[in-house]
C-alpha positions in Angstrom: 35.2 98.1 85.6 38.0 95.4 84.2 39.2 96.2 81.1 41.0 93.9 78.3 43.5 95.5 76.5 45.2 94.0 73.5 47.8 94.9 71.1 49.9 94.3 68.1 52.7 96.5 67.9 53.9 96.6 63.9 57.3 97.8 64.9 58.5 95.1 67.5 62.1 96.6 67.9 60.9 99.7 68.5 60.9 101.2 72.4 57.3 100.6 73.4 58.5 101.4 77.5 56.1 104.5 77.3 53.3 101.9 76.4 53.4 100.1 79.1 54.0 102.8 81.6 50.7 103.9 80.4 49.5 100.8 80.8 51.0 100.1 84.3 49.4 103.8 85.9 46.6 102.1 85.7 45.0 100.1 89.1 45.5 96.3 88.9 47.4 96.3 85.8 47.9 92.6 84.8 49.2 91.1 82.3 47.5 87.9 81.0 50.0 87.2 78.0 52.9 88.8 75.8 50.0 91.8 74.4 47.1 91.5 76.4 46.5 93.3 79.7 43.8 93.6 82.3 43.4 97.1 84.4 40.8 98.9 86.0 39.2 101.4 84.7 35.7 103.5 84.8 36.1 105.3 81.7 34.6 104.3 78.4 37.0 101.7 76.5 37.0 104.7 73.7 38.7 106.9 76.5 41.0 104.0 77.5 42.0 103.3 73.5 42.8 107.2 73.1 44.8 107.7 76.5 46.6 104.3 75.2 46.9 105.2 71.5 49.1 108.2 72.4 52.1 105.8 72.8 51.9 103.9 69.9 52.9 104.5 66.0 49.9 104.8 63.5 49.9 101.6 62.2 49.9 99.7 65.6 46.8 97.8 66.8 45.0 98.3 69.5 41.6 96.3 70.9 39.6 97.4 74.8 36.7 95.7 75.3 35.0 95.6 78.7 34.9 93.1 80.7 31.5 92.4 82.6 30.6 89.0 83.6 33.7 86.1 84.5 37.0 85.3 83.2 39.2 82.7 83.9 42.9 81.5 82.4 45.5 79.2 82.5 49.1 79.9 82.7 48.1 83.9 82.7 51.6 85.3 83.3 49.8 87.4 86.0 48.1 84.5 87.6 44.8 84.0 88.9 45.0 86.5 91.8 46.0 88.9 89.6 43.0 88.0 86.9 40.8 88.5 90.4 42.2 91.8 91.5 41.2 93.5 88.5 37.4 91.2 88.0 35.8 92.1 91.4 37.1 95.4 91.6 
């Protein structure tokens, strides 16, 4: 199932690389802006928040929702084949 993954991290100049690694192990990792990421997982979105929430500082934000029925974007940095790969997988 596609999952949406947002974030706002409350310490920008902090090193976040161990974020998106996490985020990257994931299949069809895209990302649609600066924050928000698309990737395929079966797992509940609790599961996905946890595994996530390891690499980020108490006070960050973090949002999964799952993604069930059609998406589309415009000037996604990852593009519409990307948005694709992770929607019909």
């Amino acid at each position: 199932m596609a999952k949406l993954i947002s974030y706002d991290l409350r310490a920008p100049g902090r090193d976040y690389s161990k974020l998106k690694e996490a985020i990257l192990a994931y299949p069809n990792a895209c990302k649609v802006t600066k924050s928000c990421w698309l990737v395929t997982f079966t797992g509940s979105c609790s599961d996905l928040r946890n595994n996530l929430f390891q690499n980020m500082d108490a006070n960050d934000v973090l949002f999964v929702v799952d993604l069930k029925i059609e998406s589309s974007g415009q000037n996604i940095i990852c593009g519409q084949k990307g948005l694709d790969a992770v929607m019909h997988t």
